[in-house]
ROVEXTI-498286 format. One line per 2 residues: number of its first residue (from 1); for each residue x, y, z of N, C-alpha, C, O. Coordinates in steps of 0.2 Angstrom, whole numbers, plus 2048, in hexadecimal, padded with zeros to 3 digits. Layout:
# residues N
NUM	X:Y:Z:X:Y:Z:X:Y:Z:X:Y:Z  ... $
***
This chain:
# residues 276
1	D7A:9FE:53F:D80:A01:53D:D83:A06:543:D80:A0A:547  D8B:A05:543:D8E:A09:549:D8F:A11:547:D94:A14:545 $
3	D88:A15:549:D8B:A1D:544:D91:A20:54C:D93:A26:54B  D93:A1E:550:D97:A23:554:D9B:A26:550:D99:A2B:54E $
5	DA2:A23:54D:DA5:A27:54A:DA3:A2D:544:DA7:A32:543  D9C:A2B:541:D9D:A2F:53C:D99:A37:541:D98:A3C:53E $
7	D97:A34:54A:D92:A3B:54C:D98:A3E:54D:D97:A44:54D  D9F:A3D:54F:DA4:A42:551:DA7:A45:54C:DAD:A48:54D $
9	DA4:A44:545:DA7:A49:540:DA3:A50:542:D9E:A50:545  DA8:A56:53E:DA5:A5B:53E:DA4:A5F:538:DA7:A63:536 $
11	D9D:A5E:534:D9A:A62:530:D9D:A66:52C:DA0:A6A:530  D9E:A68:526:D9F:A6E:522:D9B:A70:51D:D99:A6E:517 $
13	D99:A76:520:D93:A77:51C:D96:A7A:514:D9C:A7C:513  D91:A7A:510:D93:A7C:509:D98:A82:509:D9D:A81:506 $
15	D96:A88:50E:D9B:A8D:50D:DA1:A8E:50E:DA4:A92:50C  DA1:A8C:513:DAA:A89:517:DAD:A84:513:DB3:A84:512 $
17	DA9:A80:511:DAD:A7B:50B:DAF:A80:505:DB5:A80:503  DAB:A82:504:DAD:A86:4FE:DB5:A8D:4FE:DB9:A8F:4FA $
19	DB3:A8D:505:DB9:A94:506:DBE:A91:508:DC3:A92:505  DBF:A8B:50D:DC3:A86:50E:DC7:A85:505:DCD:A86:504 $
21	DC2:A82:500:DC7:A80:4FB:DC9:A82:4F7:DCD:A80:4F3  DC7:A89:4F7:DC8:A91:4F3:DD0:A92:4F7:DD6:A92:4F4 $
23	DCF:A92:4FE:DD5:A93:502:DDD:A90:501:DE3:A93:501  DDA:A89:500:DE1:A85:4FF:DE2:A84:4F8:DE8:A86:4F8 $
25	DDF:A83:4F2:DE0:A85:4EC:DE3:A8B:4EB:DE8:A8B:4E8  DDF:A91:4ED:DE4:A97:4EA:DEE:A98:4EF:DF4:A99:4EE $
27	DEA:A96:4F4:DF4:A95:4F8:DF7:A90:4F6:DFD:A90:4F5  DF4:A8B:4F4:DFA:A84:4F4:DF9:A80:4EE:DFC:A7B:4ED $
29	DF3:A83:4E9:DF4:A7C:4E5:DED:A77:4E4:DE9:A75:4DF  DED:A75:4EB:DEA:A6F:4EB:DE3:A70:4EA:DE0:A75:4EC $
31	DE0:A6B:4E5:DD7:A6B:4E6:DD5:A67:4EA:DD6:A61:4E9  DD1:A6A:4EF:DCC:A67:4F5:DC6:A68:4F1:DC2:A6B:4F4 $
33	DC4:A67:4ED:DBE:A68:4EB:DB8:A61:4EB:DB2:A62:4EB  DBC:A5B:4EA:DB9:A55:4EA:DB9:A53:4EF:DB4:A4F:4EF $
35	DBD:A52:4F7:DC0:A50:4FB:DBC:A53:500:DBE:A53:506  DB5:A54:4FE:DB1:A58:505:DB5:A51:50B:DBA:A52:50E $
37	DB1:A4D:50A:DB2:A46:50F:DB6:A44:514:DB4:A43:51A  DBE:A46:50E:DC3:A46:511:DC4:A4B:516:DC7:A49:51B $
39	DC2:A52:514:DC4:A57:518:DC0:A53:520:DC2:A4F:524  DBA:A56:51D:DB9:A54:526:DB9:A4F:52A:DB8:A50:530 $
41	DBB:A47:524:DBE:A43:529:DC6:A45:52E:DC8:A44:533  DC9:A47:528:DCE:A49:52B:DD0:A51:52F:DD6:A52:530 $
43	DCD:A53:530:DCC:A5A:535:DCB:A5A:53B:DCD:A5D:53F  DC4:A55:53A:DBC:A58:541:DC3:A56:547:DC4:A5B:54A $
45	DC6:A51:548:DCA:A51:54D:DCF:A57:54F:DCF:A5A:555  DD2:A59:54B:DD6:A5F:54A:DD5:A66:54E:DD8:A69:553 $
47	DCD:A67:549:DCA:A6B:54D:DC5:A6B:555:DC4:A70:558  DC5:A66:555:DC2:A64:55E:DC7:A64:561:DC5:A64:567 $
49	DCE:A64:560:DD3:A65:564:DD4:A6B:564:DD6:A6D:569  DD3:A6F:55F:DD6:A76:561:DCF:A79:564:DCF:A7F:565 $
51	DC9:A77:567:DC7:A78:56B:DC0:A7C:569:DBC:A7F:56C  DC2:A7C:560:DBB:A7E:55C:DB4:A78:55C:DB4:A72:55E $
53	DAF:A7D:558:DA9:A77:557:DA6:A75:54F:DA1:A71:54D  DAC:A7A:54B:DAA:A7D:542:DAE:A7E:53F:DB1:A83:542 $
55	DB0:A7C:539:DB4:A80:534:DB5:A85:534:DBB:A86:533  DB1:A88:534:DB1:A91:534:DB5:A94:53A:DB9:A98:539 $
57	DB4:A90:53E:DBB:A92:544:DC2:A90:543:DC7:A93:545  DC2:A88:540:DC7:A87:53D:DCD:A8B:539:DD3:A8C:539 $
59	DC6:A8C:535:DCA:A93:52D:DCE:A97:530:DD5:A97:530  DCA:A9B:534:DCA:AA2:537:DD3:A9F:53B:DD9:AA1:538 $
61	DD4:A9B:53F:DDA:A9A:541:DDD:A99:53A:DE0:A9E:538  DDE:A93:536:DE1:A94:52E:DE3:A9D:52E:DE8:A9F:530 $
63	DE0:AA0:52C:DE1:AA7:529:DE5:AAA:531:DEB:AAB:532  DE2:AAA:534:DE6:AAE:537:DEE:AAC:53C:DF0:AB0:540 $
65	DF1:AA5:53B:DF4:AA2:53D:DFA:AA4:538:DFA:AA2:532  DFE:AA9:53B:E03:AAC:537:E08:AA7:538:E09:AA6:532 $
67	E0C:AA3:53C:E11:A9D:53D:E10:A97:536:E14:A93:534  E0B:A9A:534:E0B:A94:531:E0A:A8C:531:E09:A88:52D $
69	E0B:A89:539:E0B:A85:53B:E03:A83:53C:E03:A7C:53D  DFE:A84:53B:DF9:A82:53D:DF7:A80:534:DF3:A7B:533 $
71	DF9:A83:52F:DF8:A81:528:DFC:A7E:525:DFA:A7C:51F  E03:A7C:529:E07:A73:527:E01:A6E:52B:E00:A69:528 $
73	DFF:A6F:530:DFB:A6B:534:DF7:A6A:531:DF6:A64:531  DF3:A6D:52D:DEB:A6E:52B:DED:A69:522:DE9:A65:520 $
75	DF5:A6B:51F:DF5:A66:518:DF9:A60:519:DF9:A5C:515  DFC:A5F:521:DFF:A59:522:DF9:A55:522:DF9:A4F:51F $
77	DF2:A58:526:DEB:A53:526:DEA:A51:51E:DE9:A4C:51C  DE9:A55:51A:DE7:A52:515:DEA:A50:50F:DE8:A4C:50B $
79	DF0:A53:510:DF5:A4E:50A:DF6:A47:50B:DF2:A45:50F  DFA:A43:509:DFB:A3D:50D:E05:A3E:50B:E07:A3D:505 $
81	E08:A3E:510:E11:A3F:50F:E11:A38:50F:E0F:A37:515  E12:A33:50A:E13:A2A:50A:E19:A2C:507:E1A:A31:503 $
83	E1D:A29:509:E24:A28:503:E27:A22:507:E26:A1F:50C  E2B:A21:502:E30:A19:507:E36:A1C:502:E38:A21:4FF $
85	E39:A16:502:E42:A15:4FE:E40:A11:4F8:E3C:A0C:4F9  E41:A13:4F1:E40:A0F:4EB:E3B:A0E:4EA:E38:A08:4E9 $
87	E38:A13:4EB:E30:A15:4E9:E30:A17:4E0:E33:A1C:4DE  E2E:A13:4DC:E2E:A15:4D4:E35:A12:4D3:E39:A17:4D1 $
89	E3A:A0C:4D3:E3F:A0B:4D1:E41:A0D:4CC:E47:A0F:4CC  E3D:A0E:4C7:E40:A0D:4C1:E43:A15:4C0:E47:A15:4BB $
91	E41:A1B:4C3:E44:A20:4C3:E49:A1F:4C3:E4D:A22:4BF  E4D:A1B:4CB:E52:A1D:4CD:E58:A19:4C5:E5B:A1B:4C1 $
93	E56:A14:4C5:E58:A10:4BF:E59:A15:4B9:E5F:A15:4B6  E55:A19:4B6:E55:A1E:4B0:E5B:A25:4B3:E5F:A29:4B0 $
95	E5C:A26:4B8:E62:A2B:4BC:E69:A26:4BA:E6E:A28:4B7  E6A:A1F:4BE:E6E:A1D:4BD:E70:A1A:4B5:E76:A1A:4B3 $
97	E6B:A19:4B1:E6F:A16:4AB:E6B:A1A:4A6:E69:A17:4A1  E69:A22:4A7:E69:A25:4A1:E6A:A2B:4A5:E6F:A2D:4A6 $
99	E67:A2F:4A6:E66:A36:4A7:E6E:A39:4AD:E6F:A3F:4AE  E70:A36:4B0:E77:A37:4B4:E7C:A36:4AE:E80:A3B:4AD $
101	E7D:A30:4A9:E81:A2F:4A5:E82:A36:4A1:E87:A39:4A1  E7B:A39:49E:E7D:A3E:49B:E7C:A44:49E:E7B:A49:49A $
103	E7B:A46:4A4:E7D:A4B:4A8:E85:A4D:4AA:E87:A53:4AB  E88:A45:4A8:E8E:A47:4AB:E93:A48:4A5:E99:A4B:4A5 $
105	E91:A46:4A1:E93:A49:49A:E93:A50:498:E98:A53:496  E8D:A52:499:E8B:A59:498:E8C:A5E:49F:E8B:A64:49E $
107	E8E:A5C:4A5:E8E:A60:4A9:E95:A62:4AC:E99:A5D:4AD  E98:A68:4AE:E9D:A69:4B3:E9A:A67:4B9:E95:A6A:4BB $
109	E9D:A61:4BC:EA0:A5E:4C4:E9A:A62:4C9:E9A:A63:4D0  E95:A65:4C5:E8E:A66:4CB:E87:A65:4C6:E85:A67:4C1 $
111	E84:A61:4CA:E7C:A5F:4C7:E79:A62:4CE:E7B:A62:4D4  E71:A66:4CC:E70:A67:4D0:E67:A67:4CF:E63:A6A:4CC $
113	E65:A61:4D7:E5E:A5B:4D6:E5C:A60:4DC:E5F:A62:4E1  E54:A62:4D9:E4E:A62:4DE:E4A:A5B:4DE:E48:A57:4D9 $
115	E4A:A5A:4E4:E44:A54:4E4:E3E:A5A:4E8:E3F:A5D:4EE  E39:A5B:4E5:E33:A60:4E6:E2E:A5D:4EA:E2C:A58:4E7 $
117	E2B:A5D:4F1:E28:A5B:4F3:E2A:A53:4F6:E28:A4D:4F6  E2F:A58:4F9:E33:A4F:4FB:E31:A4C:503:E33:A46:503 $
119	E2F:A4D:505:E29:A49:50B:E2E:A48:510:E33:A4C:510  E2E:A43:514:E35:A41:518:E3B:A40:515:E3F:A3C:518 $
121	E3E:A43:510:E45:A41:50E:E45:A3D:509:E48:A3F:504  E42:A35:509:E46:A30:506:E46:A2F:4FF:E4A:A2B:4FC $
123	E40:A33:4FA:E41:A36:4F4:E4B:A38:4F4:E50:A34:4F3  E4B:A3E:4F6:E51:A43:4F6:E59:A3B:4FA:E5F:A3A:4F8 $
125	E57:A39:4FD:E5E:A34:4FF:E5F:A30:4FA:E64:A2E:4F7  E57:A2C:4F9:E59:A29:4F1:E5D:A29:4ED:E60:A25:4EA $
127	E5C:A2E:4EA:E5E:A33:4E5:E68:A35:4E6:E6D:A35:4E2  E68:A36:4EE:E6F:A35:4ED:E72:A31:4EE:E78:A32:4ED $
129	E70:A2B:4F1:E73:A24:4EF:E75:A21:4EB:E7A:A1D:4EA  E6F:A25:4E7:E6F:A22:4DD:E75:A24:4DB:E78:A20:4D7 $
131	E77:A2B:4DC:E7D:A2F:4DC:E81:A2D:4DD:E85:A2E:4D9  E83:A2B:4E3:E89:A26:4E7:E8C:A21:4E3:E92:A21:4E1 $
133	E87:A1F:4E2:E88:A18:4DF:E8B:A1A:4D6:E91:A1A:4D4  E85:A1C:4D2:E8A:A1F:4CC:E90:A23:4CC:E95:A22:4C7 $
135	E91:A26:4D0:E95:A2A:4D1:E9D:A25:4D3:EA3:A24:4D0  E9A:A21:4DA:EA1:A20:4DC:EA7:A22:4DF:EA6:A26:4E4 $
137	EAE:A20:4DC:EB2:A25:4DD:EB4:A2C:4DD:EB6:A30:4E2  EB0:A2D:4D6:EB0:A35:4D4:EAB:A38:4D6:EA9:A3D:4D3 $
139	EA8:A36:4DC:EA1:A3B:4E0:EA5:A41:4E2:EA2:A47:4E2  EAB:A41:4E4:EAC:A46:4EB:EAE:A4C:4E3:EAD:A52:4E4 $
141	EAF:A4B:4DD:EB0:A50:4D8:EAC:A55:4D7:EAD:A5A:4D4  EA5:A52:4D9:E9E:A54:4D6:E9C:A57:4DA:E9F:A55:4DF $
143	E97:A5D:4DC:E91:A60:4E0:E8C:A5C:4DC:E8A:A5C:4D7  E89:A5A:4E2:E81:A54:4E0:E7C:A56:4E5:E76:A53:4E5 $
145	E7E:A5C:4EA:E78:A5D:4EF:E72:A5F:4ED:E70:A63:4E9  E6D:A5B:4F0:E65:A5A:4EF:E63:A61:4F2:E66:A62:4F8 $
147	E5E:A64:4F0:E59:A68:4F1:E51:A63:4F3:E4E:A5F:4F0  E50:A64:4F9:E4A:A5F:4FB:E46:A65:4FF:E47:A68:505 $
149	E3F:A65:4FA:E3B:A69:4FD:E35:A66:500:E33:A60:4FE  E31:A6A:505:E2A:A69:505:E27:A6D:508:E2A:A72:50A $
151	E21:A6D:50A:E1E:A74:50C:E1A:A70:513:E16:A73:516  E1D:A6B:515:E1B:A67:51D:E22:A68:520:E26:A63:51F $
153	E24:A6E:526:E29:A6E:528:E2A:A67:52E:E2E:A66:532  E25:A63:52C:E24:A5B:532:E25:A58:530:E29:A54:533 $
155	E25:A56:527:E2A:A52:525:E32:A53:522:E36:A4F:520  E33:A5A:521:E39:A5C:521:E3D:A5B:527:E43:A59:526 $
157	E39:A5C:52F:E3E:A5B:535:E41:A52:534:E46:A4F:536  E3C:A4F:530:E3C:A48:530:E41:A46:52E:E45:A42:531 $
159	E42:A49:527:E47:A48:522:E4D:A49:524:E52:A44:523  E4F:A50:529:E55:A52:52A:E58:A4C:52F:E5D:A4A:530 $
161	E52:A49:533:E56:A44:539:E56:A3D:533:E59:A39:536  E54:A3C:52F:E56:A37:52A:E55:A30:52D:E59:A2B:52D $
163	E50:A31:530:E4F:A29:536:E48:A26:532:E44:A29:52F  E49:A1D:531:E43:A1D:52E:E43:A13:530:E48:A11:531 $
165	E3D:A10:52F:E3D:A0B:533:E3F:A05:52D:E40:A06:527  E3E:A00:52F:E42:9F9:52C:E3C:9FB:525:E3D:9FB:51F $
167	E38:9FB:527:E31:9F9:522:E33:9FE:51A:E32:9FC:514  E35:A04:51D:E35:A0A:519:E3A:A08:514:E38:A09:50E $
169	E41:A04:516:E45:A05:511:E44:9FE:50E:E47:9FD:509  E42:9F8:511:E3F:9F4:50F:E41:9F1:506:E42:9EB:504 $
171	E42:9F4:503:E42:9F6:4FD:E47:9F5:4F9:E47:9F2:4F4  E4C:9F7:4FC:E53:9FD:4FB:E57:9F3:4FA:E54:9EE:4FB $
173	E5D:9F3:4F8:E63:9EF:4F6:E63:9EB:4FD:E5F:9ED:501  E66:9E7:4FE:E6C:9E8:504:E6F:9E9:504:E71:9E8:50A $
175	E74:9EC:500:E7C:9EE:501:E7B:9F6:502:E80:9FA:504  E73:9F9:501:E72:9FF:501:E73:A00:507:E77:A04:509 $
177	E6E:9FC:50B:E6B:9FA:511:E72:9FD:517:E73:A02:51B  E75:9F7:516:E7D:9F6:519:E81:9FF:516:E85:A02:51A $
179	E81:A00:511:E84:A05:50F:E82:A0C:511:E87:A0F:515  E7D:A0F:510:E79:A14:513:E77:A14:517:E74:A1A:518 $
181	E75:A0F:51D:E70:A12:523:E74:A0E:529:E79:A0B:527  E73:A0D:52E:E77:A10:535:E71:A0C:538:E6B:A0E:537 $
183	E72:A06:53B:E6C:A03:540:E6A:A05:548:E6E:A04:54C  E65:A08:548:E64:A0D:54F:E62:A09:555:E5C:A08:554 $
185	E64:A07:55A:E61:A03:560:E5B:A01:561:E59:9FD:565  E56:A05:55D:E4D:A04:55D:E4C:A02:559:E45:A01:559 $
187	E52:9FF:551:E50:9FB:54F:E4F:9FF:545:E4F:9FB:540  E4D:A05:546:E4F:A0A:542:E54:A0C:53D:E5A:A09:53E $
189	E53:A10:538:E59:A10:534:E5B:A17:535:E57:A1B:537  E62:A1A:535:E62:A20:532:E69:A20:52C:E6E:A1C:52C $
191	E67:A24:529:E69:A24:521:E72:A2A:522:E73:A30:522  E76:A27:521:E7D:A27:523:E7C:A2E:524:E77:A31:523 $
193	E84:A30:525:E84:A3B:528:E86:A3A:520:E83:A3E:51C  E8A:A37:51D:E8F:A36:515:E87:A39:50F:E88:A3C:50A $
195	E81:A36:510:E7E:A37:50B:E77:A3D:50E:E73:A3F:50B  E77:A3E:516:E72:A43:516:E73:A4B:515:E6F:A4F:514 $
197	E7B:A4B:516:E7F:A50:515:E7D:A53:50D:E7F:A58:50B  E79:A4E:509:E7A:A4F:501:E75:A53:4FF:E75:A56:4FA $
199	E6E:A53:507:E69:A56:505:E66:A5D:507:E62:A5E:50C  E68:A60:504:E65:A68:509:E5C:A67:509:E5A:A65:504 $
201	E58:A69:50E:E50:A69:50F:E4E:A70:511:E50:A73:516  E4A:A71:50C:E46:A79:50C:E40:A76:50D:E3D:A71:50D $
203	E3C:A7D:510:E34:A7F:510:E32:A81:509:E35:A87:508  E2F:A7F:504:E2C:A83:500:E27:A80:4FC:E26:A7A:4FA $
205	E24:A85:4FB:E1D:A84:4F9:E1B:A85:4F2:E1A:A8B:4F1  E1B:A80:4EB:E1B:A7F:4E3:E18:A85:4E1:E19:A86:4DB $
207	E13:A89:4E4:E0F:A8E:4E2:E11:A94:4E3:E0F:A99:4E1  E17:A95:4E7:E1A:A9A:4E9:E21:A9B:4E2:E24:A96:4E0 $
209	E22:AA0:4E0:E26:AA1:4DB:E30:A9D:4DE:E33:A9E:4E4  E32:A9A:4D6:E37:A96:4D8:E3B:A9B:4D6:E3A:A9E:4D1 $
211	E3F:A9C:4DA:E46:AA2:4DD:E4C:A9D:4DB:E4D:A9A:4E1  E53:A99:4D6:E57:A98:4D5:E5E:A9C:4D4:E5E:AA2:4D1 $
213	E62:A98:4D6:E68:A9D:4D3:E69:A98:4CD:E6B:A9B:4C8  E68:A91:4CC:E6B:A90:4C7:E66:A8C:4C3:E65:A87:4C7 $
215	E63:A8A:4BE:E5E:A84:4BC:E5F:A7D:4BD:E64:A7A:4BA  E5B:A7C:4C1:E5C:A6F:4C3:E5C:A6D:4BB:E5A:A6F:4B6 $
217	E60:A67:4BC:E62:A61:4B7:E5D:A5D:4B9:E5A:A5A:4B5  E5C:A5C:4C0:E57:A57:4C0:E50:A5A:4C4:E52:A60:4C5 $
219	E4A:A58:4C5:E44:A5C:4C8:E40:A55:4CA:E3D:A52:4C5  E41:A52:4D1:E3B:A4C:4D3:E36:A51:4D4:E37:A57:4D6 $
221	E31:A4F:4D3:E2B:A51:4D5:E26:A4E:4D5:E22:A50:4D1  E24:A48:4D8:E21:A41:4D7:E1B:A42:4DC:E1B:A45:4E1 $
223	E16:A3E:4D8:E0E:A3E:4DC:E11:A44:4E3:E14:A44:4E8  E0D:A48:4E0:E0D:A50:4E2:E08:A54:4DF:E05:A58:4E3 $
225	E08:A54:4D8:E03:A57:4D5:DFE:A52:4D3:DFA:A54:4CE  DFD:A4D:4D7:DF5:A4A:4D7:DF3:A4D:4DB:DEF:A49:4DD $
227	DF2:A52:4E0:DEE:A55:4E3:DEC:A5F:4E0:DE9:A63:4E3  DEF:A5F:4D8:DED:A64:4D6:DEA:A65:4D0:DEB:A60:4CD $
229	DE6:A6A:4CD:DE3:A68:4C8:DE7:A67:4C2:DED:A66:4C1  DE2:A68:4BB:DE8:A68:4B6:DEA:A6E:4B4:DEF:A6F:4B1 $
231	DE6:A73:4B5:DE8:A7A:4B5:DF1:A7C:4B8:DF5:A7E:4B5  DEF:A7A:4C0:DF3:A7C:4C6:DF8:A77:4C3:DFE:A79:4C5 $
233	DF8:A71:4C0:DFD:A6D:4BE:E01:A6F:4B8:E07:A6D:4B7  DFF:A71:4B4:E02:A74:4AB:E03:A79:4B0:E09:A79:4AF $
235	E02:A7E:4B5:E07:A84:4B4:E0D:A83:4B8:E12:A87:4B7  E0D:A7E:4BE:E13:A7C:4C1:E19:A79:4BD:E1F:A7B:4BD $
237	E16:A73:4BA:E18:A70:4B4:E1D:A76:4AF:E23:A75:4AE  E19:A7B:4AE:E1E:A81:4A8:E21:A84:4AE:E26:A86:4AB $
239	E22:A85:4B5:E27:A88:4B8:E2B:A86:4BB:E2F:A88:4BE  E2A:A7D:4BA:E30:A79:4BB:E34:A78:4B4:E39:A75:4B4 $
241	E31:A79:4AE:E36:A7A:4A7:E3A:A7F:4A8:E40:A7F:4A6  E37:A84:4AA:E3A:A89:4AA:E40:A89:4B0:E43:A8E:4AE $
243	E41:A86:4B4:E45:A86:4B9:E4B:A7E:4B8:E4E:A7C:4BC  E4A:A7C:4B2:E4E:A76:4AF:E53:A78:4AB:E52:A7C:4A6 $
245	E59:A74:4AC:E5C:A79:4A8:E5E:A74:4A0:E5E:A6E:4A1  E5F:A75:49C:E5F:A72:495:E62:A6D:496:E68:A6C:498 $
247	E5D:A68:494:E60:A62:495:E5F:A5F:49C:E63:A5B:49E  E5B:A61:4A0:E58:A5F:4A3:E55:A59:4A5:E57:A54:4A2 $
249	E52:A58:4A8:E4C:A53:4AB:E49:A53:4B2:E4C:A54:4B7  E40:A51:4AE:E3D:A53:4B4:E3A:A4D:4B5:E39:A49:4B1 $
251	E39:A4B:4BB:E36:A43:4BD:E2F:A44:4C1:E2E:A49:4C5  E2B:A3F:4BE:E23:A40:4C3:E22:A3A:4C3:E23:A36:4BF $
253	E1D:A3A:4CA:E19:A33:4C8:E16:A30:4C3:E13:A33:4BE  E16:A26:4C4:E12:A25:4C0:E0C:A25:4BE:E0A:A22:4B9 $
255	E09:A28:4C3:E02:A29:4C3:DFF:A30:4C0:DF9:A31:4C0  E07:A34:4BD:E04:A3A:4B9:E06:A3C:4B5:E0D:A3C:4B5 $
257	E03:A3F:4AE:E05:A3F:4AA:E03:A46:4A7:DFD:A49:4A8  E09:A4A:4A4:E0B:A52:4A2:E05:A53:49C:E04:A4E:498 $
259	E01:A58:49B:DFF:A57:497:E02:A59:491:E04:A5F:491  E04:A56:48A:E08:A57:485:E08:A5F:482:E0C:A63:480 $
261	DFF:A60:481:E00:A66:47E:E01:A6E:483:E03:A73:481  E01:A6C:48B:E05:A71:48C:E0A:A71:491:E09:A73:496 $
263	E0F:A6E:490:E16:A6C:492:E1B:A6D:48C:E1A:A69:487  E1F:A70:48D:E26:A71:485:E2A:A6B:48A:E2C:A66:487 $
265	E2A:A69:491:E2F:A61:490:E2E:A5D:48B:E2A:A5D:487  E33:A58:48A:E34:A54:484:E32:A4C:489:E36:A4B:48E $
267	E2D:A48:487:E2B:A43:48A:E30:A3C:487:E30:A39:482  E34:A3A:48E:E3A:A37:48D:E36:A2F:48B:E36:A2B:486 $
269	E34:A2E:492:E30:A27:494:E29:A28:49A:E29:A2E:49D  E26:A26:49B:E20:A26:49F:E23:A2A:4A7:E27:A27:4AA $
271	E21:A2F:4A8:E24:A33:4AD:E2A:A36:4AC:E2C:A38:4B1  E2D:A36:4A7:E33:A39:4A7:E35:A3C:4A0:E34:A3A:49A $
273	E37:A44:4A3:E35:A46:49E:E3C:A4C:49E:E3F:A4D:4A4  E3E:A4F:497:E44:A52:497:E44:A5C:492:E40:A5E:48E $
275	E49:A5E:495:E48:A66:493:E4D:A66:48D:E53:A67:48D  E4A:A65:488:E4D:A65:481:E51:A69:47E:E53:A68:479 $
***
């Protein structure tokens, strides 16, 4: 058997594991607590480039790298930011033939969508497409600007240049195709000025308290909270109720499910769920 690879990992002993998952759990959420593996497959490189020989040295840079830049680096290694275009269709399908229908009934000429944890963008452009399209004519009546957060300012810069390759949207209509995105010389897409215009992008972090001036009608926040516990999940879950404004809805993956006895959402269909 070929061990080279597994001799250029680097070790973490019980107690750096432990301080390491204390650390990202109490700032951001996530449990590392299963993931020994992962950390140190995806680290030991990290750290040999900055020129360390141990976690413990690693940390020490964590904690005291005030920029923050060295702890987007550190959760970009272990998250995985996958997203594409028409990812979970059937969401965007429940916006256009049910939850836009009676938004626009109940709402003054402004709805206003967090997509939570939106990775490079294409959650949050989706979403205003879907807009476009229901919308129409009477778009320019409405304020529909997306709120698109994440706590990786690398996939936010990603977002903002809206560039993304054939594979990605792979997915999407043709008429979307042709309609929203702009064919780049290398063969790329980028997604018109008409609909990126729609999406303002923030740094923030779901553990950090949500500061609104007015409560979301809609809240994506899709495979995101599979990297936290059920604890850390039922309490995000109750301050994204609290930040929806009646009549609401909130969307999550299909891969996760609210627990009924502690969520006041009202469970609409399998991921989708509304502020009664």
């Amino acid at each position: 058997m070929d061990n080279r690879g597994a001799n250029l990992l680097i070790k973490i002993t019980n107690e750096e594991f432990n301080q390491l998952v204390n650390f990202v759990y109490d700032k951001y959420g996530i449990n590392l607590s299963k993931k020994r593996q992962l950390v140190e497959g995806r680290l030991s490189h990290t750290i040999k480039d900055r020129g360390f020989s141990s976690f413990n040295q690693y940390m020490d840079l964590l904690v005291r790298d005030k920029s923050g830049d060295e702890m987007l680096n550190f959760l970009n290694k272990i998250t995985t930011n996958y997203s594409y275009f028409a990812r979970e269709t059937d969401h965007f399908e429940f916006l256009l033939e049910f939850a836009l229908p009676f938004l626009e009934k109940n709402r003054t000429r402004e709805l206003r969508i967090w997509s939570a944890g939106c990775s490079a963008g294409q959650e949050a452009y989706n979403i205003a497409m879907t807009m476009d399209q229901y919308f129409g004519s009477k778009k320019g009546m409405w304020d529909t600007r997306i709120l698109a957060t994440d706590i990786s300012m690398n996939v936010l810069n990603k977002g903002k240049q809206a560039i993304y390759s054939e594979d990605n949207i792979k997915d999407l209509p043709n008429q979307w195709k042709t309609q929203y995105f702009s064919r780049l010389p290398d063969g790329s897409y980028q997604v018109t000025e008409k609909i990126r215009k729609e999406v303002i992008f923030r740094v923030f972090n779901l553990m950090d308290p949500m500061v609104y001036k007015k409560p979301f009608d809609i809240i994506f926040c899709r495979n995101v909270m599979i990297y936290f516990d059920a604890e850390t999940r039922n309490k995000l879950v109750e301050r994204f109720y609290d930040a929806t404004a009646q009549g609401g809805f909130l969307l999550v993956g299909h891969s996760e499910v609210l627990d009924k006895g502690a969520t006041r959402y009202h469970f609409i269909r399998p991921s989708i769920y509304q502020k009664t």
